[in-house]
GUKOL-712072 format. One line per field, with one value per residue (C-alpha): residue in three letters; x, y, z. Coordinates in nm, 2 decimals, decimal comma. Layout:
BEGIN
resn <- [ala / ...]
X <- [X / ...]
Y <- [Y / ...]
Z <- [Z / ...]
This chain:
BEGIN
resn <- [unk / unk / unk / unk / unk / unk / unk / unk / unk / unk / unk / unk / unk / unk / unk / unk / unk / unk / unk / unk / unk / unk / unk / unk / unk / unk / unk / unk / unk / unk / unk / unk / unk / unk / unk / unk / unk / unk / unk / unk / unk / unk / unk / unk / unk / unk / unk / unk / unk / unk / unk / unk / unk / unk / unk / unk / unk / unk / unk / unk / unk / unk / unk / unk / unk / unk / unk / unk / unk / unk / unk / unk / unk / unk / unk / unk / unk / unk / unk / unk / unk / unk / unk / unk / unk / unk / unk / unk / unk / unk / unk / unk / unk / unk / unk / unk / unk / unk / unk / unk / unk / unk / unk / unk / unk / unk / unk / unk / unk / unk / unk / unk / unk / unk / unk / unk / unk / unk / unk / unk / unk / unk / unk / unk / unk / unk / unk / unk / unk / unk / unk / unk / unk / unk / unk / unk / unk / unk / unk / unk / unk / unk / unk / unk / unk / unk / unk / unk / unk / unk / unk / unk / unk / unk / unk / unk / unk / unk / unk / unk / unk / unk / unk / unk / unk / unk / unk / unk / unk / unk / unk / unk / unk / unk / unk / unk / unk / unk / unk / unk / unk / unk / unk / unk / unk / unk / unk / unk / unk / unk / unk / unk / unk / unk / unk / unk / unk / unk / unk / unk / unk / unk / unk / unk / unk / unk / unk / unk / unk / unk / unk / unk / unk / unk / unk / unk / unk / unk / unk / unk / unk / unk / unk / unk / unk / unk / unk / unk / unk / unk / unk / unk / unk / unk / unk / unk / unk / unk / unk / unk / unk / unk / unk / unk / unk / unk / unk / unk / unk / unk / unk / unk / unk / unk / unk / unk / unk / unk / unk / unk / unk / unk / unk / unk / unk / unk / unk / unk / unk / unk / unk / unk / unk / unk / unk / unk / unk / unk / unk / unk / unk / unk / unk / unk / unk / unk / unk / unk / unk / unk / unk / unk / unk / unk / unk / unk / unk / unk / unk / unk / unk / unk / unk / unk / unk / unk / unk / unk / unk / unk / unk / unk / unk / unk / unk / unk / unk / unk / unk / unk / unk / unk / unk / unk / unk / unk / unk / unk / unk / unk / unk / unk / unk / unk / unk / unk / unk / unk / unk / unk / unk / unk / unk / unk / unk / unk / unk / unk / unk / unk / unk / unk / unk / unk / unk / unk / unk / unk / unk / unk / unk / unk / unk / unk / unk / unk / unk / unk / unk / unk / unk / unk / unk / unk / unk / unk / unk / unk / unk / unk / unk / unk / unk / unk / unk / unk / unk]
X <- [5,85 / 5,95 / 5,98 / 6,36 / 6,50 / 6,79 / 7,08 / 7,34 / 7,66 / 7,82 / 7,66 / 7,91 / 7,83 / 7,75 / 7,55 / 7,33 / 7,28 / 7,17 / 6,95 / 6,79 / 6,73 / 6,62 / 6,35 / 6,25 / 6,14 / 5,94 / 6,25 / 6,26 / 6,61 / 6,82 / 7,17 / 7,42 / 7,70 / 7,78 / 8,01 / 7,79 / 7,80 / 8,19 / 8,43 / 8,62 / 8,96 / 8,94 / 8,96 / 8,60 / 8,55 / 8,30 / 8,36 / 8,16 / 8,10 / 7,95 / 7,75 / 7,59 / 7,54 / 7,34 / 7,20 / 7,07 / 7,40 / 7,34 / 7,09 / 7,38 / 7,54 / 7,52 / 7,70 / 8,05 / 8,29 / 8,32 / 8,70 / 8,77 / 9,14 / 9,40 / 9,81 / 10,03 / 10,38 / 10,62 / 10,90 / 11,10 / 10,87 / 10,80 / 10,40 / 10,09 / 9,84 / 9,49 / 9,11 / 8,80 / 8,47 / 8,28 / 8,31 / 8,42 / 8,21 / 8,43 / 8,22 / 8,32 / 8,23 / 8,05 / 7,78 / 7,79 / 7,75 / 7,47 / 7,26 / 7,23 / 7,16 / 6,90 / 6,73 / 6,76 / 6,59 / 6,27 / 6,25 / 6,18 / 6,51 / 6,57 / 6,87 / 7,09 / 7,33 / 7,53 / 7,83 / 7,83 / 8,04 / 7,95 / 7,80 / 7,66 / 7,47 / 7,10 / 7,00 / 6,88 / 6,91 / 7,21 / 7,21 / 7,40 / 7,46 / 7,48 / 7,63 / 7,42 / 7,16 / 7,02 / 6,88 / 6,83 / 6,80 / 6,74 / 6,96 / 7,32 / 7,46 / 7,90 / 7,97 / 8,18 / 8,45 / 8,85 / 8,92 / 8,58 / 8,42 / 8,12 / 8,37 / 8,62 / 8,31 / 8,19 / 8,52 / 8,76 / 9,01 / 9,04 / 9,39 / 9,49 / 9,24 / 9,55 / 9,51 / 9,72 / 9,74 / 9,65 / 9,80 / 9,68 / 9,51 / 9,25 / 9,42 / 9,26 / 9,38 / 9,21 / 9,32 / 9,14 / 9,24 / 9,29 / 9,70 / 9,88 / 10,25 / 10,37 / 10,71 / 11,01 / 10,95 / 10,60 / 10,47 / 10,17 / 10,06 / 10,03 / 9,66 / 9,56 / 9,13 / 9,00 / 8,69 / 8,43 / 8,65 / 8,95 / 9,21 / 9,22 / 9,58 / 9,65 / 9,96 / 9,88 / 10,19 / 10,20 / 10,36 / 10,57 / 10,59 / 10,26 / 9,99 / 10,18 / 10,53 / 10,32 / 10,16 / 10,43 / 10,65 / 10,35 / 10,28 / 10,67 / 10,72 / 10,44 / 10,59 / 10,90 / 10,72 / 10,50 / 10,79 / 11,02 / 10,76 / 10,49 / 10,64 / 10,35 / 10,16 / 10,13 / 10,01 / 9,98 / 9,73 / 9,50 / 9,35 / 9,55 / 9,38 / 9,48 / 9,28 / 9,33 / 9,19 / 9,14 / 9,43 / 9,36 / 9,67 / 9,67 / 9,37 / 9,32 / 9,18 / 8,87 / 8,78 / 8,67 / 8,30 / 8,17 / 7,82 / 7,59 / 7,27 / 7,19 / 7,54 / 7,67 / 7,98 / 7,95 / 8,18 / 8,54 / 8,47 / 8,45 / 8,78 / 8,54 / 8,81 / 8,98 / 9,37 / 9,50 / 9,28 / 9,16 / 8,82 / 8,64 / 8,27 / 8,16 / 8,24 / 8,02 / 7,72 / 7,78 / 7,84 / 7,52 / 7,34 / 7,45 / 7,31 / 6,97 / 6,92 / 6,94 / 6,70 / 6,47 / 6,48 / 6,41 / 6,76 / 6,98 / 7,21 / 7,27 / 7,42 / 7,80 / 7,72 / 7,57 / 7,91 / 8,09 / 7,93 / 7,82 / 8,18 / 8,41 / 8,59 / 8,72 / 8,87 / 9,06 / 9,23 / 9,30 / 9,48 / 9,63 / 9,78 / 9,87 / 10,26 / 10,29 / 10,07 / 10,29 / 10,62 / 10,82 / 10,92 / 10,65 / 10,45 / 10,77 / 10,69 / 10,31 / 10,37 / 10,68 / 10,56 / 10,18 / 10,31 / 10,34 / 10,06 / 9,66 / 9,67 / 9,76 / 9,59 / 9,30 / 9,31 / 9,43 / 9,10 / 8,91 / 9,10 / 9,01 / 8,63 / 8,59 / 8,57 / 8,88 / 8,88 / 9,16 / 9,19 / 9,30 / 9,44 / 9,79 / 9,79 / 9,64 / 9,88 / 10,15 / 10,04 / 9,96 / 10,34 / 10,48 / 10,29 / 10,37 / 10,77 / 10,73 / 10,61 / 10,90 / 11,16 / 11,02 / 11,09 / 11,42 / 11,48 / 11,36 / 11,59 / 11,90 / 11,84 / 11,80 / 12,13]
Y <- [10,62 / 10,36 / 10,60 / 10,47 / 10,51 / 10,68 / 10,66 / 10,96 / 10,93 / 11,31 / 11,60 / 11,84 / 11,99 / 11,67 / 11,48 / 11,79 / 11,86 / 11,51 / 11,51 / 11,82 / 11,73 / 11,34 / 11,44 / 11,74 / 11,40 / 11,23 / 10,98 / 10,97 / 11,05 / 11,04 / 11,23 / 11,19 / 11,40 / 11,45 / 11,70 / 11,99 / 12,26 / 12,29 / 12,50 / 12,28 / 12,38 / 12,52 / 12,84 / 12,81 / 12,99 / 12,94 / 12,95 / 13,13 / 12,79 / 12,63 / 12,98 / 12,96 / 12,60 / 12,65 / 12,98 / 12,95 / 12,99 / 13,36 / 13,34 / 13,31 / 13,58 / 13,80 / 13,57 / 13,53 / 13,80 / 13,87 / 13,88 / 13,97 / 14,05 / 13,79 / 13,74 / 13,41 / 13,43 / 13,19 / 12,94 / 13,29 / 13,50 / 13,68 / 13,82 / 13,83 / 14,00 / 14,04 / 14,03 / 13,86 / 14,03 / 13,81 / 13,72 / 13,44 / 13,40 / 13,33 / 13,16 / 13,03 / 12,65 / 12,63 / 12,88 / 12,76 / 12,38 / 12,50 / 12,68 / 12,40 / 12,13 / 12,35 / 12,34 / 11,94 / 11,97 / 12,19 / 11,96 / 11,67 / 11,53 / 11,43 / 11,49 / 11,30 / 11,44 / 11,11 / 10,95 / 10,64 / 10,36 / 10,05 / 9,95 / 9,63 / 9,47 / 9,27 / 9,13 / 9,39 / 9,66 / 9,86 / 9,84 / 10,12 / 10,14 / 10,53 / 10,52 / 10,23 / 10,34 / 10,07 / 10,21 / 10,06 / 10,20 / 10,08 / 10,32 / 10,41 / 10,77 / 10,78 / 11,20 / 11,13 / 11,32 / 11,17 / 10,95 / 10,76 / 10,51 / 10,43 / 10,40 / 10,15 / 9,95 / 9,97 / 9,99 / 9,84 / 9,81 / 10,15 / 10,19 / 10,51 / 10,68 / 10,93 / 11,18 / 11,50 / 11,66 / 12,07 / 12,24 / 12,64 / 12,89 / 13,10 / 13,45 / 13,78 / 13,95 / 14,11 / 14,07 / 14,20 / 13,95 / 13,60 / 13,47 / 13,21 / 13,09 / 12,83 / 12,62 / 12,50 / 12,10 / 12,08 / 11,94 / 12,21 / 12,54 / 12,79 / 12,99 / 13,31 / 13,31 / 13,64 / 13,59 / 13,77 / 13,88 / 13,70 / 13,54 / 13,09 / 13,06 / 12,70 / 12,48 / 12,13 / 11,94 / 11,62 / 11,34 / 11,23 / 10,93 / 10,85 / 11,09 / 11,19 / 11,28 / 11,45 / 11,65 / 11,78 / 11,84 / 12,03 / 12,26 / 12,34 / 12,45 / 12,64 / 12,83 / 12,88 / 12,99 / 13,27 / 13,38 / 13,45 / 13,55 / 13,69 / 13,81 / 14,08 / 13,79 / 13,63 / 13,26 / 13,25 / 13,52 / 13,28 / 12,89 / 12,60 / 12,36 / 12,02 / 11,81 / 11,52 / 11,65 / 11,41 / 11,42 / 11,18 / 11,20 / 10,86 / 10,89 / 10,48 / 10,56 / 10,73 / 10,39 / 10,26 / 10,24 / 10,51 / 10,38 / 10,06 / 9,92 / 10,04 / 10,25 / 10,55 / 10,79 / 11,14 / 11,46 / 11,40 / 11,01 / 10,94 / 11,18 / 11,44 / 11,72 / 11,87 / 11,75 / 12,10 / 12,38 / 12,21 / 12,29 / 12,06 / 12,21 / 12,25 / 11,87 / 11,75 / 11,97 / 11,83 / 11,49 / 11,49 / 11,59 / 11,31 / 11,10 / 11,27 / 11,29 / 10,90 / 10,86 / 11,04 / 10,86 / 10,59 / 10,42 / 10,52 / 10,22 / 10,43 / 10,71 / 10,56 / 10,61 / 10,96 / 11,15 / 10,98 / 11,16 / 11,48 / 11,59 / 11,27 / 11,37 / 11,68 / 11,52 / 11,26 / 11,51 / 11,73 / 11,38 / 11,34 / 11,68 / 11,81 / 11,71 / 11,91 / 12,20 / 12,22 / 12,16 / 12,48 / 12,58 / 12,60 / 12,80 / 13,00 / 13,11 / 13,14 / 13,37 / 13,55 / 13,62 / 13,69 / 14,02 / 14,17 / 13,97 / 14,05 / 13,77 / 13,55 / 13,67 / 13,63 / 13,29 / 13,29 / 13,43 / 13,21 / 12,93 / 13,04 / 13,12 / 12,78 / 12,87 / 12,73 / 12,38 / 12,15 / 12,01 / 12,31 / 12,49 / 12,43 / 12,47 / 12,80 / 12,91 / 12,81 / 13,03 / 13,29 / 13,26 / 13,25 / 13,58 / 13,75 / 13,63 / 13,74 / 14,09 / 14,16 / 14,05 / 14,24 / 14,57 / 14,45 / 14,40 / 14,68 / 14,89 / 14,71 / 14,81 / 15,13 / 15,16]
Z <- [9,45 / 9,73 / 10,06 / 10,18 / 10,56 / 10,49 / 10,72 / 10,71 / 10,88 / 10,89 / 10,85 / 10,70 / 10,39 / 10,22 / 10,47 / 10,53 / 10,17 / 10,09 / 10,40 / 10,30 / 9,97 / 9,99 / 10,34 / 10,10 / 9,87 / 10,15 / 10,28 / 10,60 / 10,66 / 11,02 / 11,03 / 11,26 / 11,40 / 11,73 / 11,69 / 11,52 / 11,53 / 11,51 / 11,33 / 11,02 / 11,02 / 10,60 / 10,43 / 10,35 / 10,02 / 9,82 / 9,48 / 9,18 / 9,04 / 9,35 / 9,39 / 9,01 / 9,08 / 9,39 / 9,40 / 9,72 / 9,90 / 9,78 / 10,06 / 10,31 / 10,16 / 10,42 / 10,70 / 10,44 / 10,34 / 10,00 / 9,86 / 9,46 / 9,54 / 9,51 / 9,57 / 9,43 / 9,59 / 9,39 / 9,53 / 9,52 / 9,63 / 9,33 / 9,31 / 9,13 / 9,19 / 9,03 / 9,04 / 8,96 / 8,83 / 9,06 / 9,43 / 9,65 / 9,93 / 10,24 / 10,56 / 10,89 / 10,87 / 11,12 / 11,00 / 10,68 / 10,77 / 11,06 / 10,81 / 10,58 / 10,89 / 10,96 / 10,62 / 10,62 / 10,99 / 10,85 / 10,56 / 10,80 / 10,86 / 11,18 / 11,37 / 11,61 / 11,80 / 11,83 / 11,72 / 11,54 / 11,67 / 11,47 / 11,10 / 10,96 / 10,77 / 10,81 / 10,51 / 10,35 / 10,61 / 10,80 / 11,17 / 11,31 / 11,68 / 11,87 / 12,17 / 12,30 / 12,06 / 11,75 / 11,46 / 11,08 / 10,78 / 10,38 / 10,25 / 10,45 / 10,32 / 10,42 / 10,49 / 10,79 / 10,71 / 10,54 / 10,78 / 10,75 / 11,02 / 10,69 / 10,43 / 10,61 / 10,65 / 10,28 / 10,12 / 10,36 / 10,06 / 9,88 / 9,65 / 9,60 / 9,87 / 10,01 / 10,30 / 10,38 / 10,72 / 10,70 / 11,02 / 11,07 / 11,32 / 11,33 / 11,38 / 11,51 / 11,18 / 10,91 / 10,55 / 10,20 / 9,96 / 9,93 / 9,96 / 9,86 / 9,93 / 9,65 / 9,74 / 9,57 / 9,65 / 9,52 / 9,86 / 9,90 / 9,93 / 10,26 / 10,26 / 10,40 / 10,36 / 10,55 / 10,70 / 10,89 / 11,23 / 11,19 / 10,91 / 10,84 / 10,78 / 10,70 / 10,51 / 10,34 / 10,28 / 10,08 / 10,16 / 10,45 / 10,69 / 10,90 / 11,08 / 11,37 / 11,16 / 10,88 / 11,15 / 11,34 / 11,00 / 10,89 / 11,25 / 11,21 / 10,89 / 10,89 / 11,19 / 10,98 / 10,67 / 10,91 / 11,10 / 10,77 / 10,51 / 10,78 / 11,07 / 11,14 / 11,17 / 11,55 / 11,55 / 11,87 / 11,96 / 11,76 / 11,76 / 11,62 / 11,47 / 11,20 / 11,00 / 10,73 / 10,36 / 10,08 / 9,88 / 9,53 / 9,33 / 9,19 / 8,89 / 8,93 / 9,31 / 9,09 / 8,93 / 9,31 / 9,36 / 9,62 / 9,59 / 9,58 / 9,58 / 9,95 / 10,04 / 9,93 / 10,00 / 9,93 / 10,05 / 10,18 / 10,31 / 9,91 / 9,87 / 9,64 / 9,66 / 9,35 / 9,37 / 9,27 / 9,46 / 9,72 / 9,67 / 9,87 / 9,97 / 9,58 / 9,51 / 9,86 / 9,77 / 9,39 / 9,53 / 9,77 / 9,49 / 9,24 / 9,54 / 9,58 / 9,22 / 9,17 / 9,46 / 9,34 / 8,98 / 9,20 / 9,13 / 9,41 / 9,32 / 9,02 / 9,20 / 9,10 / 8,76 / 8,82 / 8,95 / 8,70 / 8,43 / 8,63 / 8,74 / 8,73 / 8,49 / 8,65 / 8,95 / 8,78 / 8,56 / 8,86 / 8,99 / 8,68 / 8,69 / 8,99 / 9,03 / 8,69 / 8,81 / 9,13 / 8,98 / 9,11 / 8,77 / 8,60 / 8,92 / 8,90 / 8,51 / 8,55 / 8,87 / 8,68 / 8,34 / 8,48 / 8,67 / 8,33 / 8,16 / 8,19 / 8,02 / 8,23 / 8,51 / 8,31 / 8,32 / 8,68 / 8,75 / 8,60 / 8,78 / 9,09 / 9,00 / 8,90 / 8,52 / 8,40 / 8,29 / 8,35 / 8,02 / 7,89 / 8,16 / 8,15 / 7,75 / 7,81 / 8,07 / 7,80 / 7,57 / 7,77 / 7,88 / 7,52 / 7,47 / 7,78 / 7,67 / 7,31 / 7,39 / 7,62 / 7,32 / 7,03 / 7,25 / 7,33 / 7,01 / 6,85 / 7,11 / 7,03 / 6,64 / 6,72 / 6,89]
């Protein structure tokens, strides 16, 4: 196997997975993030897919909280509540994202605490300047994050690539389950993730007009929605905090390339985040992965066609369906019907744990429904004969 200088812009979740594993294969690989470590404004949860999938986040185990409880509140605020046999794993970011940077360190990678400020190409290499600093690489790695410094210069034209703006603080509150607040315009979701010491309470909205009016529509409504729904709950004895999250509703946006011969995207900079949770960190380790696992065959141009068959699939059906799994009424029906229905929490369960899959989902939830409806009629009905 050719030994490849890898260049890896980011070093999130997916740039320090796919520095870990390609060093761990005799590359020698550079990361860069200036930033790190720092605190990613997210709920952090780590699914019971991404935990199966790679067991050793069990190692880390002990630096999460663990949360089995959860509560939907509709459009109306109606509620359902129920539980999963298995735990989500809830970590600060910065922990989680420190731990694995530090795994890609004792592998071999090496790491630079600088920020990038310019990409090209050399023939047949990447020059990448840092802060004053020239380095060159065979192989450049994108995991810089939504708004992408690698992937405007790979993919300067990207249809379809959509961002959100999440606006939330980090509040001194405890919490033992995980919440969240649907609405009646299908624009988003408002989260409660419990963590360690303190509560991530964050609202995505879709849509709007530019950065700066998404963000302050966002950072106000979600001081409405706390002060009438959570009043107990004081903002501002906590930390603020925005970001942009990959928000892929348009399925076509999955037919653009995130890799090539010598280039790759991985994590948010290649919009890896499922449409309809949100779940972002499973899709960058699964992502990095795809990336490593072509290397190592030797093909890392092949890496496009790896996620594609490994989990492409999934994301462009969570694009194709998302308007329809927002649409108030039907959240209204699932939430309403699945109060009295272990039914449908079942399958809420196994949404959440990552088990549900989103070819069947909504035909499952519509059967579930019909159930849930039918067993409240034949009572009914049985009462009225007796009268």
């Amino acid at each position: 196997m050719e030994r490849l200088r890898i260049g890896i812009v980011g070093a999130g979740p997916a740039g320090a997975y796919a520095a870990w594993q390609a060093a761990a294969q005799g590359h020698q690989v550079t990361f860069f993030d200036h930033r790190a470590p720092w605190e990613k404004p997210c709920g952090g949860g780590i699914t019971v897919k991404a935990q199966t999938e790679f067991p050793w986040i069990e190692e880390m185990a002990p630096l999460a909280r663990r949360v089995h409880e959860f509560r939907f509140l509709s459009p109306t605020d109606r509620e359902i509540e129920f539980t999963c046999p298995r735990d989500t794993l809830i970590f600060e970011r910065k922990t989680f994202d420190e731990a694995i940077r530090v795994r890609a360190e004792s592998a071999g990678a090496l790491r630079m605490h600088r920020k990038v400020q310019a990409i090209e190409p050399m023939g047949d290499e990447w020059r990448l300047i840092a802060q004053d600093e020239e380095h060159r690489f065979d192989f450049l790695v994108g995991a810089d994050g939504a708004v992408s410094l690698t992937r405007d210069a790979l993919v300067p034209d990207f249809p379809g690539f959509q961002t959100s703006i999440a606006s939330g603080f980090l509040i001194p509150a405890q919490l033992d389950r995980i919440e969240t607040k649907f609405f009646g315009d299908s624009r988003g979701y408002l989260w409660f993730f419990p963590r360690q010491d303190h509560l991530s309470v964050g609202l995505c909205l879709w849509g709007g007009e530019g950065a700066a009016v998404k963000g302050r529509e966002t950072r106000e409504c979600l001081l409405e929605l706390l002060q009438k729904h959570f009043p107990d709950l004081d903002p501002t004895s906590g930390k603020g905090y925005g970001a942009f999250i990959p928000t892929i509703m348009d399925s076509k946006c999955w037919k653009v390339a995130r890799g090539g011969d010598n280039w790759a995207l991985v994590g948010d900079a290649g919009g890896f985040v499922d449409a309809i949770t949100g779940e972002g960190i499973f899709y960058a380790l699964r992502s990095a992965r795809a990336l490593t696992r072509a290397i190592n065959a030797g093909a890392p141009g092949e890496y496009d066609r790896v996620w594609r068959a490994e989990f492409g699939p999934e994301l462009e059906k969570a694009s194709q369906l998302v308007h329809r799994f927002y649409q108030p009424g039907f959240v209204e029906r699932v939430i309403r019907f699945g109060a009295q229905s272990n039914g449908i929490r079942t399958v809420l369960a196994d949404l959440v744990m990552g088990n549900q899959s989103y070819l069947t989902l909504r035909r499952r939830l519509q059967r579930e429904i019909l159930r849930a409806g039918w067993r409240r009629i034949v009572p009914m009905r049985k009462s009225l004969k007796g009268a």
